[in-house]
Structure formats: structure tokens, C-alpha cells
C-alpha positions in Angstrom: 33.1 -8.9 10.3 29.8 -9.7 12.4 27.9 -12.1 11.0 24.8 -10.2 10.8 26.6 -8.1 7.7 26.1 -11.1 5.2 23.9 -12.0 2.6 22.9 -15.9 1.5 24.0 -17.3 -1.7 21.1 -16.4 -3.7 21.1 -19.3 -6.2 18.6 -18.0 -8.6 20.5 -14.3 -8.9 21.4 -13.8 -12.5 22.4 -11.0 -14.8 19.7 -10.3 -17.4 22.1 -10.6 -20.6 25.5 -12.3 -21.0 28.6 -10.4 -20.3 32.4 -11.0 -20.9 33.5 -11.0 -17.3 31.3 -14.7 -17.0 33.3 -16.0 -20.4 36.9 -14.9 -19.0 36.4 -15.9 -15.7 34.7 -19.2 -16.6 38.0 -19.9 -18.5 40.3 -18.9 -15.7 38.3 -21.5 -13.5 38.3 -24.6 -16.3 42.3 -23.6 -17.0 42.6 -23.9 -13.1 41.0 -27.1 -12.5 42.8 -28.9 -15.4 40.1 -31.6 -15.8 39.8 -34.1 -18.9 36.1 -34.4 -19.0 33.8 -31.2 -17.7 30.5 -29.7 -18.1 31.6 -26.5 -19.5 28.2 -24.8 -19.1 27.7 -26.1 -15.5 30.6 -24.2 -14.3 29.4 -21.4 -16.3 26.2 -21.0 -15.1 27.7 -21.6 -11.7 30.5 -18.8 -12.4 27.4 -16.5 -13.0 25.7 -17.0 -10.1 29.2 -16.6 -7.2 29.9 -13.4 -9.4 26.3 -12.0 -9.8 26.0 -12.2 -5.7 29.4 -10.6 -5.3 28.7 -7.9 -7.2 25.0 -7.2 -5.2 27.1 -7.5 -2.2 30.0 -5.1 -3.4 27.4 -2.8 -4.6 25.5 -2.9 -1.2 29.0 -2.1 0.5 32.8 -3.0 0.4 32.4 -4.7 3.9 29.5 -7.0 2.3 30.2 -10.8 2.4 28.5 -13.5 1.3 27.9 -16.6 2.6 28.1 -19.9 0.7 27.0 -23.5 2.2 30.4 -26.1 1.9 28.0 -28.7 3.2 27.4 -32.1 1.2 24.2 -32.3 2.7 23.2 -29.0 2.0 23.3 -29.5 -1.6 22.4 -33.1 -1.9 19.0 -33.7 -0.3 18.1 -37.7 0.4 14.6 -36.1 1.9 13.1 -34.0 -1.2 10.5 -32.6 1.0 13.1 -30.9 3.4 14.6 -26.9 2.9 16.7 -28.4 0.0 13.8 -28.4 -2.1 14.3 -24.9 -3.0 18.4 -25.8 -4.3 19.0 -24.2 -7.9 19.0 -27.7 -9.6 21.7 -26.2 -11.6 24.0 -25.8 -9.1 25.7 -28.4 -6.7 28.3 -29.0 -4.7 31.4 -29.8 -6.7 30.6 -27.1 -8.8 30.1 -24.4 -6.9 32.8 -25.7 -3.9 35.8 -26.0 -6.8 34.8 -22.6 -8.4 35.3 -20.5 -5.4 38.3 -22.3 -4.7 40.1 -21.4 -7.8 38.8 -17.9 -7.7 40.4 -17.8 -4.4 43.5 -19.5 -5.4 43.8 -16.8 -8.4 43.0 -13.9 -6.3 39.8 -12.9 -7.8 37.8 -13.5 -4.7 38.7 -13.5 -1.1 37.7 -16.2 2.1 37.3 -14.0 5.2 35.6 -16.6 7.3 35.5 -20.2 7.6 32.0 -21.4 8.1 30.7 -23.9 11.3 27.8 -26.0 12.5 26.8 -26.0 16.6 25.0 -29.5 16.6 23.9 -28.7 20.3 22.9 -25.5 19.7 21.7 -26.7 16.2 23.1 -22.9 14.7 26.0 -22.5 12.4 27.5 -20.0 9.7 28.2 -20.6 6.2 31.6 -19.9 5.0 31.9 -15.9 3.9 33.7 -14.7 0.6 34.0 -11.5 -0.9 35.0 -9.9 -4.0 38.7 -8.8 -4.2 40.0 -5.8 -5.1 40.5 -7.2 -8.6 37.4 -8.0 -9.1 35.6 -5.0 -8.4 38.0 -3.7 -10.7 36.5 -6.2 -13.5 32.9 -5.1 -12.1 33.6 -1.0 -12.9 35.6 -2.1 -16.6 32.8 -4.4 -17.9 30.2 -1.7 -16.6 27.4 -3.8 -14.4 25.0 -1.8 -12.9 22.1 -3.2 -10.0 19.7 -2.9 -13.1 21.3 -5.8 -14.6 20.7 -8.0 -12.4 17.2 -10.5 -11.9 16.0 -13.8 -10.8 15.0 -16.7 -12.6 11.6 -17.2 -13.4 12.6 -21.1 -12.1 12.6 -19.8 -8.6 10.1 -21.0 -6.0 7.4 -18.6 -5.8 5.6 -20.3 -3.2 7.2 -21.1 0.3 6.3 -22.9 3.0 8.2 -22.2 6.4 8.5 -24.5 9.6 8.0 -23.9 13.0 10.0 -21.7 14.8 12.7 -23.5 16.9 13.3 -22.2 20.2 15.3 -19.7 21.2 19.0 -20.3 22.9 21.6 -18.1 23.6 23.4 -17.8 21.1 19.8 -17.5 18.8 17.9 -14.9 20.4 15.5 -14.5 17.2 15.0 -18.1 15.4 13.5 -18.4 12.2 11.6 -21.5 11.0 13.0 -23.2 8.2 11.8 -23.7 4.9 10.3 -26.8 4.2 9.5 -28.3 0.9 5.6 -29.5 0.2 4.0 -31.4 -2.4 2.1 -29.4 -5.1 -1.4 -29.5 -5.9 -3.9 -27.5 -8.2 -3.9 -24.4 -6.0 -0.7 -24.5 -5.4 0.4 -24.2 -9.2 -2.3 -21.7 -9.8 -0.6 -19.4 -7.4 2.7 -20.0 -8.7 0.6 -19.1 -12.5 -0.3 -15.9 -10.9 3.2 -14.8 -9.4 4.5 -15.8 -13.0 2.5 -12.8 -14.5 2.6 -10.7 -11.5 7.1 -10.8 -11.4 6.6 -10.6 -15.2 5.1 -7.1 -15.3 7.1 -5.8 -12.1 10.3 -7.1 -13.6 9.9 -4.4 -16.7 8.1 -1.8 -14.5 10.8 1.0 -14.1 10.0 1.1 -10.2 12.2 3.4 -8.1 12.1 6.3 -5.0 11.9 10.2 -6.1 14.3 11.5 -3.0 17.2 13.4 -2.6 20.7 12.0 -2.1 20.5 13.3 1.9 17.4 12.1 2.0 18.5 8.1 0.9 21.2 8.1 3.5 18.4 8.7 6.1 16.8 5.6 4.3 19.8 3.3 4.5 20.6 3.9 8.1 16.9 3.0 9.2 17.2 -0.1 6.8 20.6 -1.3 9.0 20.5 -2.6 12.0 22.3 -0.8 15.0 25.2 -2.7 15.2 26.1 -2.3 11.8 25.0 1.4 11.8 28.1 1.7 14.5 30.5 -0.2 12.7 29.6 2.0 9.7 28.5 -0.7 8.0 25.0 0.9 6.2 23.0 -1.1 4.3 21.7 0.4 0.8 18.0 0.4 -0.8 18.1 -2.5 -3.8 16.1 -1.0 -6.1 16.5 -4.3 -8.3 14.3 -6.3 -5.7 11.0 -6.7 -7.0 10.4 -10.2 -7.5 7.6 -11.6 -5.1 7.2 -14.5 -3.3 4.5 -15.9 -0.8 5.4 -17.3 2.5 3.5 -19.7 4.0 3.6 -20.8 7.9 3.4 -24.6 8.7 1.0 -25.0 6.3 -1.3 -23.5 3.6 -3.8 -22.4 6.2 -1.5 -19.7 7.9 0.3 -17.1 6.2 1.0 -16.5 2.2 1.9 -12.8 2.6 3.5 -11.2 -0.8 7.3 -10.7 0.4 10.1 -9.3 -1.8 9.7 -5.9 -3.3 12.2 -3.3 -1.8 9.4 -0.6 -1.6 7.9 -2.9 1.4 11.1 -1.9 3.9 11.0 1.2 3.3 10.0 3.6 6.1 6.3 4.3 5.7 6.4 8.0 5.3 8.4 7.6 1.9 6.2 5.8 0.3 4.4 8.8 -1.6 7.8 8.8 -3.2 8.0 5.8 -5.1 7.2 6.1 -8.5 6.0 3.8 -11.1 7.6 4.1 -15.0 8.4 7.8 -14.1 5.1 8.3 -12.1 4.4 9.5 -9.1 2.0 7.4 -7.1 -0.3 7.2 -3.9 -1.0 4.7 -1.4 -4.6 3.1 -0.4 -4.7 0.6 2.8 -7.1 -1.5 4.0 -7.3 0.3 7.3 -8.2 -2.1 10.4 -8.7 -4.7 8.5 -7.9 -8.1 11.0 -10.0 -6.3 14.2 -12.9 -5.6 11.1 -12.3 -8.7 10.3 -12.9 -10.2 13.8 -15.8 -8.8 14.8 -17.3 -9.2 11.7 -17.1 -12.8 12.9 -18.6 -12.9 15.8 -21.8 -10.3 14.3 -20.9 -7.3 16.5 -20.1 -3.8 15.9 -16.8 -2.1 16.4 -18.0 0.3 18.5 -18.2 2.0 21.9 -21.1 2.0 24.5 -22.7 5.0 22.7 -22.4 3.4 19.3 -19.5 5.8 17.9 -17.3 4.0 15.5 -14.1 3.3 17.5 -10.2 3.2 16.3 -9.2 -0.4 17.0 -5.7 0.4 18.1 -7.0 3.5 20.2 -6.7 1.7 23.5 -3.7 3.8 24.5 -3.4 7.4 22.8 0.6 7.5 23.3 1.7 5.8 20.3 -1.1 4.3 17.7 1.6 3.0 15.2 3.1 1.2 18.4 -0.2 0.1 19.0 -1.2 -1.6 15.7 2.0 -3.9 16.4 1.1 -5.0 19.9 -2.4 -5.7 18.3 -1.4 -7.8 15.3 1.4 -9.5 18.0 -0.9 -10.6 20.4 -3.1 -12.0 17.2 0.3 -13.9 15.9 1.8 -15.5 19.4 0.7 -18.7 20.6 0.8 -17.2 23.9 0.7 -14.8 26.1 4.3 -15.9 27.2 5.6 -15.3 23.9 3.9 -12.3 23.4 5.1 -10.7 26.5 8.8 -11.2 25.3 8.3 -10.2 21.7 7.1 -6.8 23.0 9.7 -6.6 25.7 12.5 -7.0 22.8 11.2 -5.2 20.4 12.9 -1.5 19.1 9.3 -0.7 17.8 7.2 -1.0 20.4 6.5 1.1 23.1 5.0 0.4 26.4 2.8 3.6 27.7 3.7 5.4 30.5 1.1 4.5 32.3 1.8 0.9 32.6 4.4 -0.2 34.7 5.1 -3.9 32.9 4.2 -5.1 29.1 1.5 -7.4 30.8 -0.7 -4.9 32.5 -1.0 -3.4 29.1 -1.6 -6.4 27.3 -4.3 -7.2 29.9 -5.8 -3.4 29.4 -5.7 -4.4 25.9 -7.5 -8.1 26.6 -10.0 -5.5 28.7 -10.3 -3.1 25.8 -11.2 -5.9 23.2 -13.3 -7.7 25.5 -15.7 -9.5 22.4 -12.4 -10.7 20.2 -10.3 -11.4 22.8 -10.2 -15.6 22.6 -8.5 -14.9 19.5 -5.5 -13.4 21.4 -2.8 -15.5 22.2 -3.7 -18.5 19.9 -1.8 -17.7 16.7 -5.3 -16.6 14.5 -3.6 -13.7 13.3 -1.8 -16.3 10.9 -4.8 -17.8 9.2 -5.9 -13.9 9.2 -3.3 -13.5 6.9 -4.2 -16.2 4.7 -7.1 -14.3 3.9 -5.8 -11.0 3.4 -3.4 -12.6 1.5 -6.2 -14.0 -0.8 -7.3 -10.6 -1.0 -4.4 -9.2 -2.0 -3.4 -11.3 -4.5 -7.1 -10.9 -6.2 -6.9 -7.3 -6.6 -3.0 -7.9 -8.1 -4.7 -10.2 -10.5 -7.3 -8.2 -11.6 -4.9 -4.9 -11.9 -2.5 -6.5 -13.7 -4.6 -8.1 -16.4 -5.8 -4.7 -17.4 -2.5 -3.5 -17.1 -2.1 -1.7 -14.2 1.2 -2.2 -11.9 0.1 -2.2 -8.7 2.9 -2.8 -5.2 1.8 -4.3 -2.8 2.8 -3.4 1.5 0.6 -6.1 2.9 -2.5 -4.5 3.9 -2.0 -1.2 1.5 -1.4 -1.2 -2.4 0.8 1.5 -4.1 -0.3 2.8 -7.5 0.3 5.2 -10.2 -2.6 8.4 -9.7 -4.5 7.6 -12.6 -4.8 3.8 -11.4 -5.9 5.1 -7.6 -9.8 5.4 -8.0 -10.1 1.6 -10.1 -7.5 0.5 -7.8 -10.2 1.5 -4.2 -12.8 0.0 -6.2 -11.3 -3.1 -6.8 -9.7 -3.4 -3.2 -13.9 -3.2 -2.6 -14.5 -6.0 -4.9 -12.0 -8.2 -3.7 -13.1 -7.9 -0.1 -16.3 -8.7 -1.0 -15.3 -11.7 -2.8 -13.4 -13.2 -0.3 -15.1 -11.8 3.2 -18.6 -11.3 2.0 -18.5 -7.2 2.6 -16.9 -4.4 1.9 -13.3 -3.1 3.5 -13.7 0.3 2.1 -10.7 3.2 3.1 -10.9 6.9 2.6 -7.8 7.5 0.5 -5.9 10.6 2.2 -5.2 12.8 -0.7 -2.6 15.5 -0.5 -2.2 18.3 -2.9 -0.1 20.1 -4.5 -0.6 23.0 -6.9 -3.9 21.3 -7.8 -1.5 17.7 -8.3 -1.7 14.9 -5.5 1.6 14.7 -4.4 2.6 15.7 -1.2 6.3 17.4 -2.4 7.4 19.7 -4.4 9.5 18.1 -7.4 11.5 20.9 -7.9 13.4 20.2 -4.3 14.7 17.0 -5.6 15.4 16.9 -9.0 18.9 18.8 -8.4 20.0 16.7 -5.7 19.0 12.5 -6.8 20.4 9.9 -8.1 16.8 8.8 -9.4 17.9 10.1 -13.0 20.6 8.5 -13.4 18.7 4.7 -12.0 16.6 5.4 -14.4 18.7 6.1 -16.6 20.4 2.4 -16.1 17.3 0.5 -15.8 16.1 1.5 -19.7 19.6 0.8 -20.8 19.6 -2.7 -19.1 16.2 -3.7 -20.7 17.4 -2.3 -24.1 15.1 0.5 -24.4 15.7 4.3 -24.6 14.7 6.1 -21.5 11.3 7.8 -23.0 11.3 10.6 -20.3 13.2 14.1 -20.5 16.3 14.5 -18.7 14.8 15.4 -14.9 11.4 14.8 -16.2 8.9 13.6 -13.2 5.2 12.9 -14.5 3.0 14.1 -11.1 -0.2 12.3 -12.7 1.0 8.8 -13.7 0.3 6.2 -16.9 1.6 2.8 -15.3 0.3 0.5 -18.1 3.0 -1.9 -19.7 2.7 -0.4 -23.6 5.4 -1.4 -25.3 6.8 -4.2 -22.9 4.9 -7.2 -24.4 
């Protein structure tokens, strides 16, 4: 199994209502550790939370493993301001330790790897588990589903991320860590504003209108290569919808809305999401660090004869490629790291025309002549930070009136009846926090007179959408309101009857 197939304990994973498989298997791990005195419920809700990610894992594919920390350390933190200040403060080490190793011991889970720590290399691997054959067998009988499952309102909402440590060898792609941070009065009114934000998502019937043919393409561009050759293919988790924002070294940099699974899909099947049984369109804030930026500094974007010019049109091969190099050369420190981002990156593509990744970053330096002390300094960070402001502004002000709105960074997804009070409050919010207006020209497709760019009669033979839907009203405890292989083109995303 390569370790890239794995997913982290997720300590705040939980199944929306109790079932019996937590009672039974609770027991089998009290009988098995024969202890006088014990915190019943502690095992319990630990018993919850190994089982809960099992089953996500299972569910994602029988290869799946997860990976659990058997490190004092990581549990008990001495330092409350280091990455244990995210820990489930119902969970710790004995706990979680002794329950896997009586569900191994009775064979309802399995060890497949034994987990290390590099000190020089300062890189290690947790120890990897998987559900047994027995237990999936429990999984199908008690009849989970991915629509059970949720996270805590406890969790963190807000993160704050280290520095990236450098790369070595044997960690090509390093990954700051999270680092705890003492609150303050911003800081809780964000985490106020997620709290109603994951509220609303949570009982938002959110899901993808495609064809079963047409979700395989979707889970092998969601898996990485190696795992797409060992067969190993990653699934969409429609359950992921919780948000979080992640902060860079500190509250200055960063604070991007990260979580929903609508925001790794590809980009072109994002007309297919749908919102409680609505279809929906997409509005972006198109250009909006380079408007940004010279906004700044007072000048124009625009060529010598005063035409309004496409920021990312300095090489006509490949804009999407483009808009990555751009927003890289904004994010890296320098030009160093920039260079070798580009050079190992699947997505980007150097043009033809250049021989090396420099002279094309020095055609782009050339190209953006007025903005260009902002490259290579990391700005595209505190950027961020202020389109996350925005974004989280127009959430706010959606989702009071009881609109769902998804967020994708710089775009928002929406029901079609939502779309024009969704541009105009994009409008608003820009204006509030950049002092003008980041209008877009919404790109409307029709069809039959509706604004949708498919046909729904091509899928509704061939999906598993029914049938998600299906499970997520059952989970919630509601009957599914909609017909059979009923698809609403127009779209009412309002949260009647969920409050």
C-alpha cells in the first residue's frame, strides 16, 4: 500500500444519529480490556470516531487505510499553542491506542502498516488500519450510508498554518504545519460566521447531476497518477461540505474557505452541481488579484491604445495554464521557488516558444511591467486575505436571507433564482472591502428557454444522483419532497422547513 492512498484520523468525524454497531462494538472493546474502573462513554465516543473513519475510508475504496497517530506526544501537547491545539479533547491516547488494539485482536479491524518518525529528515507515517472483512460486513447489515456521516460543530473552523519546511528527498512537496494561535474578537466572530454558514450547508441537499460514466471520469482526475495505476481511484465525498478557513503564518495571509467537495471538482462540471434538487450557475470574480493590483498603484489595465486587456493573455497557448503561473509568481517568495513550482507542476504548461520556465516568467515580468514588484514576494497571500473577506461577506449576507450559496474561491455557485442577487451582492461586497466594483458578466447558457447547459433527460437514466438523494433525506429524517427522477432546471435554495 503506498502511503499516498491514506486518509488522517479525522477526530471530529461522526455519524449524525446513534447506531447499534457503536453499542456492540463498544461492548466487545470494554469485555476485551477487562478493566475495574472505565469511562464507558470515553471509549464510546472513541469507538465512534475509529469506526466512522473506517467506514469513509471503506466507502472511498477497499484498498483505503487510515492512518492513526501511536505517539504520546501527539496527543498530549505540553506547548497548547503548537498543531495539537486542534486534538478532539475527547479523544486521547489510551483511549484511542487500546481500542484499536482490541479491535485488532478480535478481528474487526486490520494493522497493515506500522507507523515511523525520520528525526533527520523530520518526516514519518502514522500507523495504517483498515476495516476487516467483518466489519464491512457489519457496515452493509446496520445500513450506513456517506449521508450519515458529519463533523462536529466543536471542530476548529479557523486554522492557522506554519511555514513551509524545506523540501528533502524523501519530501518533495512539504506542507506547513498547523499551529495553534490565541483568539481574539475577530477571530471568534469568524468562527460565529462559519457556525451559521456549516449550519445551513450541513442540511442543504448538495450533490452532482452526472451520469455514472460520467463520475468515473471525475474520480480518476480526483486521484493522483500513481494510484490511478495501481487502480486505486479515489471517489467524489459528497458528504464534505463543512468549511474551514486557512490561514498562512498569520492572520494577514491567507483565510481561503477550504472544504466543500464541489471545490475539487474539475471546473467544467460545475454547472452540474445542484442545490436541494436545483440546478445551479456559477458567477466569478474574473481577474480579480491583477484588478486588484493595479487598482493599487492608480493605473489602468490596459494596452498602449487603451483597449481593456486579458491579464493572463501574455501567451495565447494555454490561458487556464496561464492564470496559475500568474497567481504562482504572486504566492512564491521567489523567483527560485517559483521556477521549480512551475517546472513540477502537471498543470502548467510552458509555451512553445520558450525554451526554459524563466524566459517565460521574465516575458511575463515584461508583460506586467507596472505590478511586477509584487512578483516574487509572497503578496499574492495577503491578496487572499482580502478576497477572502470578500468572500465570506457575500456568504454572510446570502445566507441570512436564506440563500445557499458554494463557494470556489474567487467564483460562487448558486441556485438560478439566487444568480442575479447573488452578482449584485458579489458588487456590494467588493465595494465594501476594495472601495469599487469587481463586476463579471455571468455567461449564461440555455437550454429550451432554461439556463442549463445539458439536457436532463441524458442523465436521469444513467445516475446515481437519485438514489444520494434519496439517502441524504432519509439521513436527516425527512421525506425526499421531489418526484422520483425529478430535476428542478430553475432552482428554490432557501432553507424552509430546516430551522
Amino acid at each position: 500500500m503506498s502511503e499516498e492512498y491514506s486518509i488522517q484520523f479525522d477526530q471530529y468525524l461522526e455519524f449524525r444519529k446513534e447506531n447499534a454497531l457503536i453499542n456492540d462494538l463498544t461492548l466487545v472493546v470494554l469485555d476485551g480490556l477487562a478493566m475495574d474502573r472505565v469511562n464507558r462513554n470515553a471509549y464510546k465516543v472513541t469507538i465512534e470516531k475509529i469506526l466512522v473513519n473506517l467506514f469513509v475510508a471503506w466507502k472511498n475504496s477497499k484498498n483505503k487505510v487510515v492512518g492513526f497517530s501511536r505517539n504520546k506526544t501527539f496527543w498530549y501537547a505540553k506547548n497548547p499553542m503548537d498543531n495539537r491545539f486542534y486534538n478532539n479533547p475527547s479523544l486521547g491516547f489510551a483511549t484511542v491506542t487500546k481500542s484499536l488494539d482490541v479491535l485488532v485482536a478480535k478481528k474487526w479491524v486490520i494493522k497493515t502498516t506500522e507507523g515511523f518518525y525520520d528525526k533527520e529528515e523530520k518526516h514519518g507515517r502514522t500507523t495504517r488500519y483498515k476495516a476487516s472483512k467483518k466489519l464491512c460486513d457489519a457496515f452493509v447489515e446496520h445500513g450506513l450510508t456517506l449521508s450519515m456521516v458529519r463533523r462536529e460543530d466543536s471542530k476548529k473552523s479557523i486554522i492557522l498554518r506554519g511555514e513551509k519546511p524545506k523540501k528533502t528527498p524523501k519530501n518533495l512537496r512539504p506542507r506547513g504545519k498547523n499551529i495553534g494561535y490565541k483568539s481574539n474578537k475577530k477571530i471568534i466572530q469568524m468562527e460565529k460566521n462559519l457556525e451559521m454558514i456549516n449550519w445551513a450547508l450541513e442540511k442543504a441537499h448538495i450533490d452532482l447531476f452526472i451520469t455514472r460514466d460520467e463520475e468515473k471520469q471525475i474520480n480518476r482526475r480526483l486521484t493522483k497518477k500513481a494510484q490511478r495505476e495501481a487502480g486505486n481511484i479515489r471517489e467524489i465525498q459528497y458528504q464534505d461540505k463543512s468549511l474551514q478557513r486557512i490561514f498562512n503564518v498569520d492572520f494577514e495571509h491567507g483565510g481561503r474557505f477550504y472544504g466543500g467537495f464541489w471545490q475539487q471538482i474539475p471546473s467544467e462540471y460545475r454547472d452540474r452541481l445542484t442545490i436541494h434538487n436545483h440546478l445551479t450557475g456559477e458567477i466569478d470574480y474574473s481577474q480579480i488579484h491583477p484588478t486588484i493590483l493595479y487598482n493599487k498603484i492608480g493605473q489602468p489595465m490596459v494596452d498602449e491604445l487603451h483597449r481593456p486587456i486579458d491579464p493572463y493573455s501574455f501567451d495565447d497557448e494555454n490561458r487556464k495554464s496561464n492564470k496559475k503561473v500568474f497567481n504562482t509568481m504572486l504566492n512564491s517568495k521567489n523567483f527560485k521557488e517559483c521556477e521549480w513550482a512551475c517546472s513540477h507542476n502537471d498543470g502548467f504548461v510552458l509555451p512553445k516558444k520558450y525554451k526554459t520556465w524563466e524566459d517565460f516568467l521574465n516575458h511575463i515580468q515584461t508583460f506586467h511591467q507596472p505590478i511586477s514588484d509584487y512578483f516574487f514576494t509572497g503578496y499574492g497571500l495577503k491578496l487572499q486575505r482580502l478576497d477572502s473577506d470578500i468572500c465570506e461577506t457575500v456568504l454572510m449576507e446570502m445566507f441570512s436571507v436564506g440563500k445557499i450559496v458554494l463557494p470556489v474561491h474567487d467564483s460562487f455557485v448558486t441556485t438560478w433564482d439566487n444568480y442575479l442577487a447573488l452578482g449584485q451582492c458579489m458588487n456590494e461586497a467588493s465595494l465594501k472591502h476594495l472601495g469599487f466594483h469587481l463586476w463579471s458578466k455571468p455567461e449564461v447558457k440555455m437550454f429550451d428557454g432554461v439556463p442549463v447547459k445539458v439536457d436532463p433527460t441524458t442523465i436521469t437514466t444513467n445516475t446515481d444522483y437519485f438514489k444520494r438523494r434519496e439517502e441524504f433525506y432519509r439521513a436527516i429524517d425527512i421525506e425526499d419532497p421531489h418526484g422520483d427522477t425529478e430535476i428542478d432546471e430553475y432552482g428554490f435554495g432557501d432553507l424552509d422547513g430546516y430551522h
